[in-house]
N, CA, C and O atoms as a Tinker XYZ file with bonds, in Angstrom:
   268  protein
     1  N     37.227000   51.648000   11.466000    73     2
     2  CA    37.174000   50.705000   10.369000    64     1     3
     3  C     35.712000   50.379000   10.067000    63     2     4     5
     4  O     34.874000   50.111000   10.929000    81     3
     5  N     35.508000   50.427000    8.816000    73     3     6
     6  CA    33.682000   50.299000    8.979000    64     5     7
     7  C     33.708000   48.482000    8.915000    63     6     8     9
     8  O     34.662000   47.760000    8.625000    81     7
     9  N     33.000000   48.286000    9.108000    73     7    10
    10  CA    31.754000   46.963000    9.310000    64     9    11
    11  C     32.089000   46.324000   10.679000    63    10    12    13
    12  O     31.743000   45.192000   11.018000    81    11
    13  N     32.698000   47.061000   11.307000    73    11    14
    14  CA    33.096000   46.688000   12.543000    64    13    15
    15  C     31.764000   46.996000   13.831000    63    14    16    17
    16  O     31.230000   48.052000   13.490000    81    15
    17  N     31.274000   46.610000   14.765000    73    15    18
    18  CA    30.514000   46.525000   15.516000    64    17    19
    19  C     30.881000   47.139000   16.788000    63    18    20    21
    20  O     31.983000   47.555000   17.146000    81    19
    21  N     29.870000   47.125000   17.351000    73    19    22
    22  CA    30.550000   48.295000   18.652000    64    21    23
    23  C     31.340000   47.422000   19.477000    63    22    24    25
    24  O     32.167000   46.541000   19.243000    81    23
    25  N     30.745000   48.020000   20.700000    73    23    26
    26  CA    32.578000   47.677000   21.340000    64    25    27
    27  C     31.770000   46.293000   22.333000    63    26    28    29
    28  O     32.540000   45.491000   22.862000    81    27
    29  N     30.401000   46.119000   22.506000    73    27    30
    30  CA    30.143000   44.815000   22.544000    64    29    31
    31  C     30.371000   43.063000   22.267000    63    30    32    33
    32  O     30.321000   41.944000   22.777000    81    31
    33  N     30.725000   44.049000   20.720000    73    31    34
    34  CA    30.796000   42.879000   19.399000    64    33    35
    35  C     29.180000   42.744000   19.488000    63    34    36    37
    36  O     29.078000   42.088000   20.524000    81    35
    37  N     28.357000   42.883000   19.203000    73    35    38
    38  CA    26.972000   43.098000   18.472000    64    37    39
    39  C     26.459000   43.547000   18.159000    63    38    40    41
    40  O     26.156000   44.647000   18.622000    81    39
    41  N     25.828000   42.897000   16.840000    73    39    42
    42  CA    25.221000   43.879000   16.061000    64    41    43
    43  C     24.107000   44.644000   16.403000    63    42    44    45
    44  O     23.114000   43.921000   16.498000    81    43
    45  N     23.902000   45.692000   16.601000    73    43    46
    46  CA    22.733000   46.154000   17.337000    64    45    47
    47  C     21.533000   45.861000   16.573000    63    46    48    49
    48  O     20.474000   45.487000   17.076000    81    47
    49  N     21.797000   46.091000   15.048000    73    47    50
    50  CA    20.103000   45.810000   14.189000    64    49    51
    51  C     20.499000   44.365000   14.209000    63    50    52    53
    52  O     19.501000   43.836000   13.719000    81    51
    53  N     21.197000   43.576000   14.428000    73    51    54
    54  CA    20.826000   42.046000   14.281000    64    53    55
    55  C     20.018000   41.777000   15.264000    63    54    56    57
    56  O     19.038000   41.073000   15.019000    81    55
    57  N     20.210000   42.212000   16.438000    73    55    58
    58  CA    19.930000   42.098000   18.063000    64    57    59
    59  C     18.502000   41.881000   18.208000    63    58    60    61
    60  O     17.902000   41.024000   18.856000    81    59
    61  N     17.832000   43.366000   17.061000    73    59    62
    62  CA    16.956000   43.840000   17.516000    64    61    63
    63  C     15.700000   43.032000   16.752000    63    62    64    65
    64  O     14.518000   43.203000   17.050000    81    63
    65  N     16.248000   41.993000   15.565000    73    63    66
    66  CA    15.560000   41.452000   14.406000    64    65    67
    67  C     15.592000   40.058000   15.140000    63    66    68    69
    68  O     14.766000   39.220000   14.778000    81    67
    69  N     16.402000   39.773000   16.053000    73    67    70
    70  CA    16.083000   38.517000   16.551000    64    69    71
    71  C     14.396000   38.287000   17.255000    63    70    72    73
    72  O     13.918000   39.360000   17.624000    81    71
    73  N     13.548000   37.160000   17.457000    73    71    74
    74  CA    13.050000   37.102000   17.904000    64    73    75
    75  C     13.000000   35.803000   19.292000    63    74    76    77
    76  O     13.456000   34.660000   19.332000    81    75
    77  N     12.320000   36.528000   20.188000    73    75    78
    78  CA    12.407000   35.539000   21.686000    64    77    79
    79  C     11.877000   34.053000   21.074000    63    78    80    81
    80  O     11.086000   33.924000   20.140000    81    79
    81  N     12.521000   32.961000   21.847000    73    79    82
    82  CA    11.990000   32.341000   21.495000    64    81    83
    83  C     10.572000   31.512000   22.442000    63    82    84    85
    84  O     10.623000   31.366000   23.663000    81    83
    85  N      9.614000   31.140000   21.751000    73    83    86
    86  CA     8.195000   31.108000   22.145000    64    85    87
    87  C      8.189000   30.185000   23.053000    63    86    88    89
    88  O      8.937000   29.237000   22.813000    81    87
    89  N      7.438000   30.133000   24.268000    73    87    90
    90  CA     7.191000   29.212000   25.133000    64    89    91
    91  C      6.756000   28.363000   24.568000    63    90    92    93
    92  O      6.212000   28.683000   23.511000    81    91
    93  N      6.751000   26.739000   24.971000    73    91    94
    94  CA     6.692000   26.090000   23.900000    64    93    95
    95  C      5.416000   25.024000   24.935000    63    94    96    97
    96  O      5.831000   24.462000   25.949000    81    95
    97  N      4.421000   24.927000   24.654000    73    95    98
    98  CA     3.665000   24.423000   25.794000    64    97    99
    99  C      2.906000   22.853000   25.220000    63    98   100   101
   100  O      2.091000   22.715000   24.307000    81    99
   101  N      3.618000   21.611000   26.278000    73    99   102
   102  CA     2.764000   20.285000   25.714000    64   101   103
   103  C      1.242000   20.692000   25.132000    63   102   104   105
   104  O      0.406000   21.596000   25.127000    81   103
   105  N      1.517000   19.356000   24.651000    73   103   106
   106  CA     0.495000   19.091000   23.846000    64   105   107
   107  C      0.167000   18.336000   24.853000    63   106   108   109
   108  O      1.000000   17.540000   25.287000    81   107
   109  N     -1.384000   18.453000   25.548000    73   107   110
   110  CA    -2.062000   17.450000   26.277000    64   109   111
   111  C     -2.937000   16.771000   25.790000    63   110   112   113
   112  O     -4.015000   16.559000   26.346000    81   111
   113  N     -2.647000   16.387000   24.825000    73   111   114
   114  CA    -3.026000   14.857000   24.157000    64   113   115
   115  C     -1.810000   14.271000   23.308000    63   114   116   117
   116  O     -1.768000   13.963000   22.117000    81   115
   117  N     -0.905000   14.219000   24.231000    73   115   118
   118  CA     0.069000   13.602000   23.326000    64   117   119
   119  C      0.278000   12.048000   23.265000    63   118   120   121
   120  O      1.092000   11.397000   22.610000    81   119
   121  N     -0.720000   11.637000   24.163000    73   119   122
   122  CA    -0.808000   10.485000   24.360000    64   121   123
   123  C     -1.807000    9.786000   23.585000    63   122   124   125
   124  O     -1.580000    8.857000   22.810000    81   123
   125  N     -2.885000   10.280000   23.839000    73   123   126
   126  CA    -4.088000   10.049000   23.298000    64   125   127
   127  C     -4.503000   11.400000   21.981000    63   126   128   129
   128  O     -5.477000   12.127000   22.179000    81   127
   129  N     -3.877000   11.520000   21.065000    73   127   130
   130  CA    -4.083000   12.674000   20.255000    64   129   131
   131  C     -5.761000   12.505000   19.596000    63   130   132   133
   132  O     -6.343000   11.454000   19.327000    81   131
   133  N     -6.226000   13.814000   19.469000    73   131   134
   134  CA    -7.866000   13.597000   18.977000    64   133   135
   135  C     -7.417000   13.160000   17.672000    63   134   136   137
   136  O     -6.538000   13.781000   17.073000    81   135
   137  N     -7.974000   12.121000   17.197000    73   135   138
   138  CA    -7.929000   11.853000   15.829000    64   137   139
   139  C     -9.296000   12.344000   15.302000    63   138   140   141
   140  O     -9.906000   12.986000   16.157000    81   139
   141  N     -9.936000   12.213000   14.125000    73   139   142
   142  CA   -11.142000   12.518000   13.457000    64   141   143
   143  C    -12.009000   10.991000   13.496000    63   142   144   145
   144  O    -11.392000    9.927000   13.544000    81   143
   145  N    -12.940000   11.033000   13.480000    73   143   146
   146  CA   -13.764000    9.845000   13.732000    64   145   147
   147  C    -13.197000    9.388000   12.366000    63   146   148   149
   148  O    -12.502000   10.138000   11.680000    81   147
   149  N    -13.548000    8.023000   11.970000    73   147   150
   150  CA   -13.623000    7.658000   10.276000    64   149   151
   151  C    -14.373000    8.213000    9.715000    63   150   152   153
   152  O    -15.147000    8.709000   10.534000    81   151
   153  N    -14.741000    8.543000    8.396000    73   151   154
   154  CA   -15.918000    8.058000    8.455000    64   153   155
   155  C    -16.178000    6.805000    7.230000    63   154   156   157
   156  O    -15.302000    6.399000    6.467000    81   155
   157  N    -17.378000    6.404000    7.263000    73   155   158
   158  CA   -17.315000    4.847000    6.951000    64   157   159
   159  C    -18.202000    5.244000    5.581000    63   158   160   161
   160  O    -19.175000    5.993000    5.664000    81   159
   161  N    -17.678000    4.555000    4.091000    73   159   162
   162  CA   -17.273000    4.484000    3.103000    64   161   163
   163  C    -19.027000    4.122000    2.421000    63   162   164   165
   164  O    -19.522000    3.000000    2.320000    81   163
   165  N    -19.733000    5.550000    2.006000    73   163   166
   166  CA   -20.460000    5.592000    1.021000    64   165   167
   167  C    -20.316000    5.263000   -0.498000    63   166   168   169
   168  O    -20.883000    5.771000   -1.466000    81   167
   169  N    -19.461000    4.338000   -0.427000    73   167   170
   170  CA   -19.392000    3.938000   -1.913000    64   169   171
   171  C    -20.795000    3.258000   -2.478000    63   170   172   173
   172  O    -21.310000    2.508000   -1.648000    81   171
   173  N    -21.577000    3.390000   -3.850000    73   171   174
   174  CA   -22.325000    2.542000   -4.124000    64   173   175
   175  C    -22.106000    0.852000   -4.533000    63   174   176   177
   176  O    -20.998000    0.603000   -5.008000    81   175
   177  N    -23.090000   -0.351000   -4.384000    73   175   178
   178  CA   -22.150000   -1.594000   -4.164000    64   177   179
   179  C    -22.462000   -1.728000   -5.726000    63   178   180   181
   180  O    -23.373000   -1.256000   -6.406000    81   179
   181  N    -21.143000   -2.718000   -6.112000    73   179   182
   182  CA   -20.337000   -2.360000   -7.148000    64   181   183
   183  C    -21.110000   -3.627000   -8.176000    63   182   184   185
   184  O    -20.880000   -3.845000   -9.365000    81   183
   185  N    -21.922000   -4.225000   -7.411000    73   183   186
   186  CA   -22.478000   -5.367000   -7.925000    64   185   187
   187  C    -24.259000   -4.840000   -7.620000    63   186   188   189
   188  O    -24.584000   -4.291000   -6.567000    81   187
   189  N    -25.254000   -5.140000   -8.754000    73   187   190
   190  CA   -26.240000   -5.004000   -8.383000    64   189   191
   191  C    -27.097000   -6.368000   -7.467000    63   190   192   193
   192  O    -26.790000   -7.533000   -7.722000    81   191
   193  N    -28.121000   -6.055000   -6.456000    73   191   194
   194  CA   -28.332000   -6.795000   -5.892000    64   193   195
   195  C    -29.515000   -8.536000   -7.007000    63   194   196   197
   196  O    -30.612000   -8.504000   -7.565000    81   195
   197  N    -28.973000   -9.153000   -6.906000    73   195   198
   198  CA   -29.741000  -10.620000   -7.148000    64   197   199
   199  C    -31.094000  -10.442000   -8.187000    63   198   200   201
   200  O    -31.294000  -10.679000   -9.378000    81   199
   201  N    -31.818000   -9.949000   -7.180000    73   199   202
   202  CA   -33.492000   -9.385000   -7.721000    64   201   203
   203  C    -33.497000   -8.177000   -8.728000    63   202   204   205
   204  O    -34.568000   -7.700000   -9.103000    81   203
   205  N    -32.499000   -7.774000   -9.085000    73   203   206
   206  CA   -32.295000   -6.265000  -10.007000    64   205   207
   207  C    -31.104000   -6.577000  -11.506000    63   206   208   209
   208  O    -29.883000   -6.535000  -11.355000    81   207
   209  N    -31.610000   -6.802000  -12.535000    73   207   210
   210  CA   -30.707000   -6.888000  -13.413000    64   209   211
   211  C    -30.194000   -5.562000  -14.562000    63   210   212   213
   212  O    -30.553000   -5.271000  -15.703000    81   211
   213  N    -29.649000   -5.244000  -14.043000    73   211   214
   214  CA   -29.356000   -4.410000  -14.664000    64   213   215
   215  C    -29.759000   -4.242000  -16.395000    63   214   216   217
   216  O    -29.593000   -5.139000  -17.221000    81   215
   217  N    -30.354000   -2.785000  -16.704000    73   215   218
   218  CA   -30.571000   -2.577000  -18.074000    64   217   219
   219  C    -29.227000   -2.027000  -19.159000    63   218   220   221
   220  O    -28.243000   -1.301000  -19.016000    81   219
   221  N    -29.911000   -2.939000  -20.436000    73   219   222
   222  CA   -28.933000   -2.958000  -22.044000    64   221   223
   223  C    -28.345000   -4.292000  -21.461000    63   222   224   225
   224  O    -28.813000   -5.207000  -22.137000    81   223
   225  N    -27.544000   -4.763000  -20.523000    73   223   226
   226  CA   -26.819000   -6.220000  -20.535000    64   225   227
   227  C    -27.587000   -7.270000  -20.445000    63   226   228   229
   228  O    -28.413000   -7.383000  -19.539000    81   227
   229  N    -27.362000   -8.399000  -21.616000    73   227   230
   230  CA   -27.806000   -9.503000  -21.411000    64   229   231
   231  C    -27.422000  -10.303000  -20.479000    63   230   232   233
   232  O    -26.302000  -10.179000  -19.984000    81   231
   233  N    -28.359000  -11.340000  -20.049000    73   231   234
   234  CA   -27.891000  -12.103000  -18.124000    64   233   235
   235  C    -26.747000  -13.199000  -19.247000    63   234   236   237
   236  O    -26.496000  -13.585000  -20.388000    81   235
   237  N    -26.371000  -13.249000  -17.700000    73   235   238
   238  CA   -24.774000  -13.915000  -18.093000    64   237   239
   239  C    -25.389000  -15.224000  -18.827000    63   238   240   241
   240  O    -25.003000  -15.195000  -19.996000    81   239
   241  N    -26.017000  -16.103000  -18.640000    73   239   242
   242  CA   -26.745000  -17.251000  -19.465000    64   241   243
   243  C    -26.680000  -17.250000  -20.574000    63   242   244   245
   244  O    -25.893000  -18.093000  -21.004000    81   243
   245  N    -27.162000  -16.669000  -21.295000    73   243   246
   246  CA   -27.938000  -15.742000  -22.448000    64   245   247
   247  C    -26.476000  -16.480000  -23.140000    63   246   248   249
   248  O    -25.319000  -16.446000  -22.722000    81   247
   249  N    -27.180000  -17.275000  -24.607000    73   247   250
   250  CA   -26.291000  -17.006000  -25.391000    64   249   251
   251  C    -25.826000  -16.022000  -26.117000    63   250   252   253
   252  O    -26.443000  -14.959000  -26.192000    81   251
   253  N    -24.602000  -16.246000  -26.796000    73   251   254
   254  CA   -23.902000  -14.965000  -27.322000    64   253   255
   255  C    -24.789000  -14.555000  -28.472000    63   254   256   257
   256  O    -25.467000  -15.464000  -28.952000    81   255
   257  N    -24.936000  -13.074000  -29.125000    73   255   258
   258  CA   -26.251000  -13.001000  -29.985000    64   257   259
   259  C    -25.099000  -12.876000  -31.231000    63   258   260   261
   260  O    -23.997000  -12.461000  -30.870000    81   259
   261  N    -25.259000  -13.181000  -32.566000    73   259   262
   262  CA   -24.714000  -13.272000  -33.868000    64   261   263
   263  C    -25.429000  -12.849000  -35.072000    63   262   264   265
   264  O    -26.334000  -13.539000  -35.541000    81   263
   265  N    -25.017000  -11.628000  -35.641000    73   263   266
   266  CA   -25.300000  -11.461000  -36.520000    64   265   267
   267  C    -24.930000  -11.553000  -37.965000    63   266   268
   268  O    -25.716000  -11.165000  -38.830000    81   267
């Protein structure tokens, strides 16, 4: 009868397509896993400093100008 398998019952090309399965070895840092250092946040500050006013804006004082 075809699709029938030998006298095992297995498929021999299934058999052979299986693969072992992999030793599976801790993780020795599973406790303490390496994380990546931070790293700490080069943003420029978002406000200019006191002594530096920024150019084209009038200082907040400044009345409103009207033309």
């Amino acid at each position: 009868m075809p699709g029938k398998t030998g006298k095992t019952g297995v498929n021999k090309e299934a058999a052979t397509m299986t693969l072992p399965n992999p030793i599976e070895v801790p993780d020795p840092n599973i406790d303490e896993p390496a994380l990546p250092e931070p790293i700490p946040e080069q943003d420029p500050p978002s406000t200019p400093p006191p002594n530096e006013t920024p150019v084209g804006d009038p200082p907040a004082n400044a009345p409103p100008v009207t033309v």
